[in-house]
N, C-alpha and C positions, 0 to 999 in steps of 0.2 A: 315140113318135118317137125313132129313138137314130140316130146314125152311129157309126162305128167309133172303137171307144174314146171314146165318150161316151156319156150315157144320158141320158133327160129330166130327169133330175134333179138331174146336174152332172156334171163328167168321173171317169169310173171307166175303167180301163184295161181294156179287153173281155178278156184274157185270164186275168184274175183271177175272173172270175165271179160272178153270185151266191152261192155262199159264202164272198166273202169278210167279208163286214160280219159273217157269224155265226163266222167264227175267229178277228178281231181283237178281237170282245167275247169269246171264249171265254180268248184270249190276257191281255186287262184283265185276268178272271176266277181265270186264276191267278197272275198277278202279286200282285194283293189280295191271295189266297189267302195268299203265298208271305211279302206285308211284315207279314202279320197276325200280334199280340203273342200270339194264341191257337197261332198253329204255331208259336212259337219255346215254349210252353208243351208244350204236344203233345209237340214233340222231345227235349224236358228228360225227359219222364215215359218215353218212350219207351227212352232214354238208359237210365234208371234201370233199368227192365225189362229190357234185353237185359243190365247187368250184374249183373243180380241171379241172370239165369240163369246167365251164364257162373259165377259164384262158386257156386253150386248144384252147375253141373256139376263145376267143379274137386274141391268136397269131396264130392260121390259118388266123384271117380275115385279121390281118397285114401282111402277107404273100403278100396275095390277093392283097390287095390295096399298097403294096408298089414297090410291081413286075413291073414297069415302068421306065421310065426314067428317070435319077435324075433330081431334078427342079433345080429353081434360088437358090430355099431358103432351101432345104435341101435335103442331100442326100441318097437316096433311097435304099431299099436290089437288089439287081438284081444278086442275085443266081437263084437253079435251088426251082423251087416251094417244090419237095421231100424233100429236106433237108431244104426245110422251115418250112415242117409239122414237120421232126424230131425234128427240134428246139423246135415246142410247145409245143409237147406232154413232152420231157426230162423238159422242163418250169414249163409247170403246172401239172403234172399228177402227180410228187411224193408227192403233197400237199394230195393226198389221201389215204399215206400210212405215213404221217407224224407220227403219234402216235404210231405208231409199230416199226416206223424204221428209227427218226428222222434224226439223221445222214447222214443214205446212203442217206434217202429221201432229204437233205439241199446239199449235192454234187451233186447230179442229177441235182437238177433246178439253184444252183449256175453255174456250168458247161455252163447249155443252158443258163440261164443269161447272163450270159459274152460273151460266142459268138454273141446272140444275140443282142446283146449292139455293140459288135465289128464290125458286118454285116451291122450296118443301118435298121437289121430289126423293132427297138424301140429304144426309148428312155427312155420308162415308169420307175418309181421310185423303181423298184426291189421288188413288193407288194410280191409275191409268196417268195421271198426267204424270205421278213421277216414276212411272216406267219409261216413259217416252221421252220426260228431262235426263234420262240418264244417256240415249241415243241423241241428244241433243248438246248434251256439253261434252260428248266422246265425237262426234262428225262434223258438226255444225259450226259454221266461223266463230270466233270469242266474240264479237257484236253481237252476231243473233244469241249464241249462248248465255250472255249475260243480258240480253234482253228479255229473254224468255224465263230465266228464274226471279229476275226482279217482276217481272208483268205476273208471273207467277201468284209469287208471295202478294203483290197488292189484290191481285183478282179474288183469291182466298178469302184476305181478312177482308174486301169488299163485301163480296157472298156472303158470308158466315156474319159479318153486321146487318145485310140488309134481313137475310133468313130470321135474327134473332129480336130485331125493332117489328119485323110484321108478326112473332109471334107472341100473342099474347102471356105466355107462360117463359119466355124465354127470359136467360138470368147473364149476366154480363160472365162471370166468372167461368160461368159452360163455357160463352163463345172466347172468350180470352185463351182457353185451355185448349178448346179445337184448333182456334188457328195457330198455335205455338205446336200442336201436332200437326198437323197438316204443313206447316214450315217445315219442321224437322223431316217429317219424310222426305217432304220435297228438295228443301235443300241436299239433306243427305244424298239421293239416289245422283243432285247433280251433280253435286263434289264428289260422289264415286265416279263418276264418267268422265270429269276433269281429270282424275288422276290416273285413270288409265290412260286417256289419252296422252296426257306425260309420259309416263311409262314407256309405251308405243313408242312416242317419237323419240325420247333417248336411249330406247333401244333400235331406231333406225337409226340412232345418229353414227349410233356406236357401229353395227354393218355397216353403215355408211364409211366412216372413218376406217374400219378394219379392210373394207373391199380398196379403198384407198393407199394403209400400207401396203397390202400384197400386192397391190399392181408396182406401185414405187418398189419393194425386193423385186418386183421379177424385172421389172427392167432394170432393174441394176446388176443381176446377175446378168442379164443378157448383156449389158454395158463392159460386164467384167471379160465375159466369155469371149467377146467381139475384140475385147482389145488382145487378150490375151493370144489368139489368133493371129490377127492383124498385125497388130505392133511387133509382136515377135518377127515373125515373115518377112514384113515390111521392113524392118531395119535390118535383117541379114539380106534383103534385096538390094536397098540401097547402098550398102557400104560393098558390095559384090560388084555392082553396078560402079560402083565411084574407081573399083581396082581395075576393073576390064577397061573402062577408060584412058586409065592413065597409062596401062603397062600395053594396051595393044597394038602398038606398033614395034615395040621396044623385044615385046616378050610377048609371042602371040599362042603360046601354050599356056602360061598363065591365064589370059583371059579366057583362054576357050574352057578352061576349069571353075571360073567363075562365072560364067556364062552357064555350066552345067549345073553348077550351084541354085544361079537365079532360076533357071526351068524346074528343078527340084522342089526346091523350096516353096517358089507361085503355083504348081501344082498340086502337095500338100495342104497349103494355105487354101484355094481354090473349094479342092476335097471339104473341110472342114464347115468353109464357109455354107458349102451345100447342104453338108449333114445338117450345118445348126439351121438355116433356112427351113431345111424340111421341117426338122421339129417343130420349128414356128408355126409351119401352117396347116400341119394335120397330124395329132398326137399316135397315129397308127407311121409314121417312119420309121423308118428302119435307123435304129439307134448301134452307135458303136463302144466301145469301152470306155469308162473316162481312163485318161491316161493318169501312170503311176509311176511308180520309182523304177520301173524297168524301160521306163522310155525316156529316164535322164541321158545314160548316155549317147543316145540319139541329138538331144539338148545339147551335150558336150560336143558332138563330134561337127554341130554346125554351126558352133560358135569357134573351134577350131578352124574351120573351112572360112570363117571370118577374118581370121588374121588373129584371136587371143589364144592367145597358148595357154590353157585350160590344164589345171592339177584336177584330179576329182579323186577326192578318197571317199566310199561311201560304203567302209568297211560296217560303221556301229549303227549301219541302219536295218530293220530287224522287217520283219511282217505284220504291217498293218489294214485296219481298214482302208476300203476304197476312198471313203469321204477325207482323207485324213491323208490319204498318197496323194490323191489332185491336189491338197494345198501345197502341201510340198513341190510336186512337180510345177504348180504357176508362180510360186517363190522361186524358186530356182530357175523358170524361163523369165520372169520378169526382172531378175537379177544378172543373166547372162546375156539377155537383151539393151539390158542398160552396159552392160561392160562394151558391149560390138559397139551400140550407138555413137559413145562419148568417151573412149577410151581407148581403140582397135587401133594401131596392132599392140597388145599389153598383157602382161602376166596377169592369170586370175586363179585365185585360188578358191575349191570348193569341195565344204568336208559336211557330212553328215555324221552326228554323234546320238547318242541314245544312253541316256541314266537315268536313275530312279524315276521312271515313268516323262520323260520330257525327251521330245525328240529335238536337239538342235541343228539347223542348218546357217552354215557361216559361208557367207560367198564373200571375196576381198580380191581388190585390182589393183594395184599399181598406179594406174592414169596412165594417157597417153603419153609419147613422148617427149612433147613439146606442152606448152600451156595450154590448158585446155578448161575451160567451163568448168566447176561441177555437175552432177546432175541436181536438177530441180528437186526441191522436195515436195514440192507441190505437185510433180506429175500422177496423172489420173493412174499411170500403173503401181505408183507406190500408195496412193491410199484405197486403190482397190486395193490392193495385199493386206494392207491395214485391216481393211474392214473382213477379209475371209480369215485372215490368221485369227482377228478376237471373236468373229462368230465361232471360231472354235473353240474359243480359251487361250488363245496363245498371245505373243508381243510380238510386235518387230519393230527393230531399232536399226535406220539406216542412215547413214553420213558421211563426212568425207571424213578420211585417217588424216591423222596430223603428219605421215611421213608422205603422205599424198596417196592418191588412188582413192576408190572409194570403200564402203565396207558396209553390209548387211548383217543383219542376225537376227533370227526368229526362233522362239519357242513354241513347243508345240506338244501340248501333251495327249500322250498316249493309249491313256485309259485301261491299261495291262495287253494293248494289242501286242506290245511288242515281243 
């Protein structure tokens, strides 16, 4: 079924035809073709070839036209023409394999350089060889690199003195002046290729270094994530586990509550570990929400089911972004996790507040009831919090209170979310 300028299969413009779908893919086709690092390689090598012939054809032509008699004013090649052609091709032809094989290719045409310097068959300023110094101090090890521009420079002013004592007309000041151009080029084209090659490598140092931080942050989120997970679970398991023990002969509905608890909780815990596994090892898994401030009290009611009698006010907390509710929410499980740990069974109090753009969270416990440890401040859960709170912009200050128990506080600004 079609009507005009539509088709069953959705509106095509009838005057475009069925060819058109096969010219726009042929079109993609060479587009690719066109951004591909392999044709901007192609055109390089290509490059190199068409000058390696021009430089060929040049020193045939000088062959040709110097094959006569010397003049008043300068002296002329009068070898045999054969080994005037070999000269040009060893000249200019390893310009076309410069990239693959700088070296042997800068011997080659330095070689016919100097002879041909030495012969009368040119005088030209040594363009080919320092085409080829410049693929040689950009590829090439720093020995042969500076081998080659100093063998350079003496091969030159070798040439250019012997060229100027076999000719009779020739004047020290001419060759004084060529070989100081003929340096200049040369050196020049190599000290360009030295500095790219710098270039290059500290700008691979630098992706070097950059691929380096981002593996260190991802495994450190991943370090974060993992604890965050684990260490929470894990210590509402054991401190559930320590009460079903003690109370289970005594009080065997209590345990059987704690007991409900631990299969809850390692279940949970389990779940999560799975989701983050997946993500690990194939970016198509199926992702869940990060958690937020509506799954604090979820936080609260299992650190309750812990033995801490939990206040939560979390009246002045408003609507924020997601990035910005996960801090909160692993401040607040790493804070209620530390209370079960090192403080169960114990009052703990936790208030969320929000002014002038700053969201505060204060979590404070009492201590256990007997002596008890404080927590470390060295634990990996409290300087991961460190490290996610000031990726944010925010503080966190945690330690023990001087009437005992312990006390957290994190700022955390808002950015008008709220």
């Amino acid at each position: 079924m079609s009507y005009h300028g539509m088709t069953c299969c959705g509106w095509m413009p009838a005057r475009l035809g069925p060819g058109y779908g096969r010219r726009v893919t042929t079109i993609s086709s060479v587009r690719r073709l066109v951004r591909s690092p392999r044709l901007d390689v192609a055109v390089l090598h290509a490059a190199d070839v068409v000058a390696a012939v021009v430089f060929v054809g040049i020193y045939v032509l000088f062959v040709g036209i110097a094959g006569g008699p010397a003049s008043d004013t300068q002296q002329h090649y009068a070898g045999p023409a054969g080994a005037g052609w070999v000269i040009a091709v060893a000249v200019g032809a390893p310009i076309a394999v410069r990239r693959r094989w700088p070296f042997e290719a800068w011997a080659v045409s330095c070689a016919g350089l100097t002879v041909a310097t030495s012969v009368h068959l040119t005088l030209e300023p040594w363009i080919p060889v320092a085409i080829i110094l410049f693929s040689v101090a950009l590829k090439a090890s720093w020995p042969r690199a500076l081998v080659a521009i100093g063998v350079t420079l003496a091969a030159c002013a070798g040439s250019l003195t012997v060229a100027a004592v076999t000719d009779p007309n020739g004047r020290v000041a001419d060759t004084i002046g060529l070989v100081a151009y003929v340096s200049l080029i040369s050196g020049g084209s190599w000290v360009a290729g030295a500095i790219v090659r710098e270039r290059r490598a500290a700008a691979e140092e630098r992706r070097q270094r950059d691929a380096e931080r981002a593996l260190a942050d991802e495994r450190l989120q991943i370090a974060r994530e993992l604890h965050d997970v684990v260490a929470h679970s894990m210590s509402l398991i054991a401190v559930q586990a320590g009460v079903a023990n003690h109370v289970v002969e005594e009080q065997p509905e209590a345990a059987r509550d704690a007991m409900r608890v631990i299969e809850n909780t390692s279940r949970s815990a389990l779940t999560d570990i799975r989701r983050m596994l997946g993500v690990l090892r194939t970016p198509e898994a199926e992702l869940a929400p990060a958690p937020g401030l509506d799954a604090i009290p979820a936080l609260v009611e299992r650190a309750r089911a812990s033995g801490v009698r939990v206040a939560f006010d979390g009246a002045g907390a408003g609507r924020y972004s997601e990035a910005l509710q996960l801090v909160v929410y692993r401040v607040v499980q790493e804070a209620l996790t530390n209370a079960v740990k090192h403080a169960a069974p114990t009052a703990c109090r936790l208030r969320l507040e929000a002014a002038d753009g700053v969201l505060r969270i204060e979590v404070e416990d009492d201590g256990p009831p007997s002596a008890h440890p404080d927590p470390p401040e060295g634990g990996h859960g409290l300087i991961g919090l460190r490290e996610r709170v000031a990726l944010y912009g925010g503080t966190l200050v945690a330690g023990p209170r001087p009437e005992g128990g312990f006390r957290l506080v994190a700022t955390l600004p808002t950015d008008g979310s709220g």
